[in-house]
C-alpha positions as CSV (number, residue, x, y, z in Angstrom):
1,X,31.5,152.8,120.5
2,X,34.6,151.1,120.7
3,X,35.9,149.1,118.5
4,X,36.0,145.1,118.8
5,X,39.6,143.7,120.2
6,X,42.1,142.2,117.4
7,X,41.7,138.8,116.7
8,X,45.1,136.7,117.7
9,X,46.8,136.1,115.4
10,X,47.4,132.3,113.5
11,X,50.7,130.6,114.8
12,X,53.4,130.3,112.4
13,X,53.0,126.4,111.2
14,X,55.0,124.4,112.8
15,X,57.5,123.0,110.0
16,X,57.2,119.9,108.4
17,X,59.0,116.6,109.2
18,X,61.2,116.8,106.3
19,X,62.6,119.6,107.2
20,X,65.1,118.3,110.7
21,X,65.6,115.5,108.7
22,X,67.4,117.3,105.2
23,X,69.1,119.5,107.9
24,X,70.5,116.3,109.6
25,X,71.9,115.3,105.9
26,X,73.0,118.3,104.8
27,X,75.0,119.1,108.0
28,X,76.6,115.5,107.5
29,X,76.9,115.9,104.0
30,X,79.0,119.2,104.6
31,X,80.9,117.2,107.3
32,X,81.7,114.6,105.4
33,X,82.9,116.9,102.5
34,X,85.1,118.5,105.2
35,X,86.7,114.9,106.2
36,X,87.4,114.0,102.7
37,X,89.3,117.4,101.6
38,X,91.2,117.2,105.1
39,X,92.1,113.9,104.1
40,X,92.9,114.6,100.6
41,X,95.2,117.3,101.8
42,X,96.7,115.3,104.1
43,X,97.7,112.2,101.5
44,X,99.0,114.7,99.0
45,X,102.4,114.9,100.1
46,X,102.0,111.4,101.1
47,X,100.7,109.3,98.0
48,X,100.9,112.4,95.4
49,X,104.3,114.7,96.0
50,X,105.9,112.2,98.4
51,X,109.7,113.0,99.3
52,X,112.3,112.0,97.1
53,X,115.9,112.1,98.0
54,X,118.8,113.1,95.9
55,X,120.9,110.6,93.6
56,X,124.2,109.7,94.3
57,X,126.3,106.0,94.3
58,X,125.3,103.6,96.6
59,X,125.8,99.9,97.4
60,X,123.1,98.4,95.5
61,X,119.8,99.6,93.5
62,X,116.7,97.8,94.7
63,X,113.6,98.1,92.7
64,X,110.4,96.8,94.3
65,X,107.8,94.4,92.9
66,X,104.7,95.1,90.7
67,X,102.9,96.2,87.5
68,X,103.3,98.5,85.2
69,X,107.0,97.4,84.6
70,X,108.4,100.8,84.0
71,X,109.5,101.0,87.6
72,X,112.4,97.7,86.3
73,X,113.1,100.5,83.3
74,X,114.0,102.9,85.8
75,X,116.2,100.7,88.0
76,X,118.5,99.3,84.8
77,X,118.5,102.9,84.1
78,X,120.0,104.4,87.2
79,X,122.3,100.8,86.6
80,X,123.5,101.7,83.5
81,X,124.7,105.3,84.9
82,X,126.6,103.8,87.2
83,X,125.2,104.5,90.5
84,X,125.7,101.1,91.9
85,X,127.5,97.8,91.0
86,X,124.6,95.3,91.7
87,X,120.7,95.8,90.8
88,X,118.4,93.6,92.6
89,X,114.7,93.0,91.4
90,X,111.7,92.0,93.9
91,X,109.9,89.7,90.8
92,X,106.6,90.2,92.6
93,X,104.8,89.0,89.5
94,X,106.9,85.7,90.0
95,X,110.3,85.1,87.9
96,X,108.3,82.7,85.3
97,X,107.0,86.2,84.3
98,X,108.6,86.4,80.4
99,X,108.3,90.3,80.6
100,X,110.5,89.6,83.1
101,X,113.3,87.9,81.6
102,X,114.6,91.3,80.0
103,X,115.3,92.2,83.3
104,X,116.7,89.4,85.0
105,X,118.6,86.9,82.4
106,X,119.8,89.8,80.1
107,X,123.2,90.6,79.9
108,X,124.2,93.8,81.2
109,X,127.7,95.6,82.6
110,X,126.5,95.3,86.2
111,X,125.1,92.5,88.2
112,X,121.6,91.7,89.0
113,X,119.8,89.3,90.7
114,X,115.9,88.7,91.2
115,X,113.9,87.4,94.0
116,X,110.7,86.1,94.8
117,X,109.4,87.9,98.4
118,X,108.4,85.7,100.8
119,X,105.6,86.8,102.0
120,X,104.2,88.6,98.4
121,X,103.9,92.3,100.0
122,X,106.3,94.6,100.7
123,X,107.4,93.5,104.2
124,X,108.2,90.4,102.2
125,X,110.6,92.5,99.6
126,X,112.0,94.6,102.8
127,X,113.2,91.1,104.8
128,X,114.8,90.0,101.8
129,X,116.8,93.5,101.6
130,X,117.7,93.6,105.0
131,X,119.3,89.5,104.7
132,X,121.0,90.9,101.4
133,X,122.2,93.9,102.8
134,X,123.4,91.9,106.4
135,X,125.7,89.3,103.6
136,X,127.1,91.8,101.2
137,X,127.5,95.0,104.0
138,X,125.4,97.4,102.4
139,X,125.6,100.7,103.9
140,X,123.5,102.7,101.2
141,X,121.0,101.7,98.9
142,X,118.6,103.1,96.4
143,X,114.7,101.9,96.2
144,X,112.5,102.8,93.3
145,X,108.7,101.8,93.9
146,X,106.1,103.9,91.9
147,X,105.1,107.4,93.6
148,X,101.8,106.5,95.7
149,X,103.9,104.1,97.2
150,X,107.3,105.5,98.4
151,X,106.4,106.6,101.1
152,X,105.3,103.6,103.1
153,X,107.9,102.0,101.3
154,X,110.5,103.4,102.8
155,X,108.6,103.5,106.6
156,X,108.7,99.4,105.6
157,X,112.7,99.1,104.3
158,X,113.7,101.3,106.7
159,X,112.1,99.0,109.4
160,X,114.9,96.4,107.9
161,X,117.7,98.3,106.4
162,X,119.5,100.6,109.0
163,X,121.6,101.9,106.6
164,X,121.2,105.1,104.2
165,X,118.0,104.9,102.2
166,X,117.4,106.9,98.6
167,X,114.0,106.7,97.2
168,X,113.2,107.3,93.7
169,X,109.6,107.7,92.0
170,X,108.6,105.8,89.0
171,X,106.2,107.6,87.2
172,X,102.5,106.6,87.7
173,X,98.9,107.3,86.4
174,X,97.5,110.6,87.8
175,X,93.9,110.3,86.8
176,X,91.4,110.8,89.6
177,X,90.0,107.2,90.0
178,X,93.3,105.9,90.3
179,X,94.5,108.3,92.6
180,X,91.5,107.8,94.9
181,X,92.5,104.1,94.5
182,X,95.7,104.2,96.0
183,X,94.5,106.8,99.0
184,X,92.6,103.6,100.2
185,X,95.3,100.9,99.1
186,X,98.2,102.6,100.5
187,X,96.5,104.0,104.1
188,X,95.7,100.6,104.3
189,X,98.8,99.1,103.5
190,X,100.0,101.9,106.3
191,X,97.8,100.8,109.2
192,X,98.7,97.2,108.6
193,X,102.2,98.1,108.8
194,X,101.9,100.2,112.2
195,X,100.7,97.4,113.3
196,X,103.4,95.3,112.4
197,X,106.1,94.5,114.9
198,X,110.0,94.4,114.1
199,X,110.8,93.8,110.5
């Protein structure tokens, strides 16, 4: 007697609805991961490490505008060695500042002179160098702007200033939230000033 043929076999289940859809987020999840440590390699020698050019005398010693002040610290420092005659100040925060007053009524062995930028950004403060350094024949200057920011400082200045540019870091915070802060401000600041025609 043979025996009775096998019963088929009960398809697999088909899978559930959820599951395309967590495999849709997951792959963009890991995407998105990928984009922001490209990008976060990317900025590092940009915002982070940025170049930073050796000291030596120059024309004038330019500091640019904004909070914390110890970027102004910096700039009477590198005045007091005797790296340039003249030390202008961008007074971003506006020369009724009193924190500014140390800065730019004290008395000191070297001259200095503050300016409000016309406009407030740093286009404004790199129009005002390139005027100055058209009157008084600047060849070489130094800049000190705080770290995220020297390097789209001196793509700004050096949009003005055709002569020898040195920038110097002011220390800044290093924590992760302002870090991430300033990946956003300054690639923004970047785009606008690609965009930017002439000086």
């Amino acid at each position: 007697m043979t025996a009775p043929p096998p019963e088929p076999a009960d398809p697999a289940p088909a899978p559930g609805p959820r599951w395309p859809v967590l495999r849709r987020v997951a792959v963009g999840l890991a995407g998105l991961l990928l984009v922001i440590a490209a990008l976060t390699a990317a900025g590092l020698p940009v915002f982070v490490h940025p170049q930073v050019d050796p000291l030596r005398p120059a024309d004038a010693i330019v500091v640019l505008g904004g909070t914390p002040y110890e970027r102004f610290d910096v700039g009477l420092e590198l005045a007091e060695r005797g790296l340039a005659p003249e030390l202008v100040i961008s007074a971003s925060t506006g020369l009724k500042d009193p924190a500014m007053a140390r800065y730019c009524t004290g008395e000191h062995t070297f001259r200095v002179s503050c300016f409000e930028p016309d406009p407030w950004t740093t286009q404004g403060e790199a129009q005002e160098i390139g005027r100055r350094a058209a009157a008084e024949h600047w060849q070489h200057i130094i800049v000190v702007t705080f770290t995220p920011h020297v390097s789209r400082a001196r793509y700004i200045v050096g949009k003005c200033f055709g002569g020898e540019l040195t920038m110097v870091a002011s220390p800044s915070r290093t924590d992760l939230a302002f870090t991430a802060w300033m990946y956003l401000r300054q690639s923004a600041g970047y785009l606008r000033a690609f965009t930017e025609i002439g000086c």
